[in-house]
C-alpha positions in Angstrom: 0.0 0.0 0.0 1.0 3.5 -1.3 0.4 6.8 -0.9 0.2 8.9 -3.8 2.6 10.9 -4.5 0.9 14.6 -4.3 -0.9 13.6 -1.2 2.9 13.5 0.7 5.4 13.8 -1.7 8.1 13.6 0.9 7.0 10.4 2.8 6.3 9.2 -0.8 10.1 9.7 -1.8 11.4 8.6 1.4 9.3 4.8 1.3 11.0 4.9 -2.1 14.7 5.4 -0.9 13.9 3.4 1.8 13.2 0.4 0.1 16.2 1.2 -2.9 18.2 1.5 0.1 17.4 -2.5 1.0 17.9 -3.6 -2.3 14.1 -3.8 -3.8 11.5 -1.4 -5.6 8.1 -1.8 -3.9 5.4 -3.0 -6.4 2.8 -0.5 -6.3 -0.8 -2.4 -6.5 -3.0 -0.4 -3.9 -2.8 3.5 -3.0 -4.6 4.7 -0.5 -5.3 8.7 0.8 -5.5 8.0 4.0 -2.9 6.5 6.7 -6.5 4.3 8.4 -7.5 2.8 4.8 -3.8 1.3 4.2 -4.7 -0.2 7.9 -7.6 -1.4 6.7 -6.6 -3.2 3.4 -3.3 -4.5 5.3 -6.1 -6.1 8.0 -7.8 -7.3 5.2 -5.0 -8.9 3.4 -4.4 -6.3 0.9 -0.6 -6.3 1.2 1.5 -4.4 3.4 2.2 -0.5 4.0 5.1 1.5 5.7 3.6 3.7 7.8 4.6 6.3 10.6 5.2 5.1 13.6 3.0 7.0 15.5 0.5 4.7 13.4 1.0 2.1 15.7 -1.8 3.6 18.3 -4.2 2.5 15.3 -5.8 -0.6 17.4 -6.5 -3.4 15.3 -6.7 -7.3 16.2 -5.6 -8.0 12.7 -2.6 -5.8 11.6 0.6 -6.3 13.4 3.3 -2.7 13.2 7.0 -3.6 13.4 9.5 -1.1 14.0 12.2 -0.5 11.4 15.3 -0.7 13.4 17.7 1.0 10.5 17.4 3.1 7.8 14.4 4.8 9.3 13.4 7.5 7.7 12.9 10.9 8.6 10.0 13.5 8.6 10.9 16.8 8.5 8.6 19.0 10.7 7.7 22.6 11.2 5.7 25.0 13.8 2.7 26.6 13.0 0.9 29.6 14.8 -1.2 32.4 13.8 0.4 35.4 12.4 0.5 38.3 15.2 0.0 35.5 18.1 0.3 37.3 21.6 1.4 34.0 23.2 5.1 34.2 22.3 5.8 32.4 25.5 4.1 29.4 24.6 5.2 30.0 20.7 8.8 30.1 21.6 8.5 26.8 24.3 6.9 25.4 21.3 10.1 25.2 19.4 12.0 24.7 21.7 10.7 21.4 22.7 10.3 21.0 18.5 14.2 21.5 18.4 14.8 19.2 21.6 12.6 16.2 19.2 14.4 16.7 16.3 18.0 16.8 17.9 17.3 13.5 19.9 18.7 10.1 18.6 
């Protein structure tokens, strides 16, 4: 299971390398637009998907998530808050804990 392209192009590109990285090109028979459909067909015997791993909260008796232990790729991440916010406080502690994630091993 795939996700098209111009839905993520970046998690699209990175399964890609991923899987060029281990030596195979993944044979594209399903896509899917959402993260809980590509659960669904997996559950249902579809095929399998590489997913985020904060996927893994999905409950379902039928689908089992393994972590990818190398090669993992990466999502890069940004902050968002309204223009003109008056809570720089919390703005500013807000990246600060983004830039603590995204240093971390």
């Amino acid at each position: 299971m795939l996700f098209p392209r111009y839905r993520a192009p970046a998690f699209h590109d990175s399964i890609y390398a991923l899987c060029a990285q281990s030596g195979f090109v993944p044979v594209r028979a399903q896509e899917t637009n959402t993260i809980h459909t590509a659960v669904g067909l997996v559950g249902a015997g579809v095929g399998v998907a590489l997913v985020p791993a904060s996927v893994r909260r999905i409950e379902s008796r039928d689908v089992q998530f393994i972590p990818i232990e190398h090669g993992e790729p990466r999502a890069e991440l940004a902050v968002a808050w309204r223009r003109g916010a008056a809570e720089r406080a919390l703005i500013d502690r807000c990246r600060e804990i983004a830039r603590a994630a995204a240093e971390a091993p």
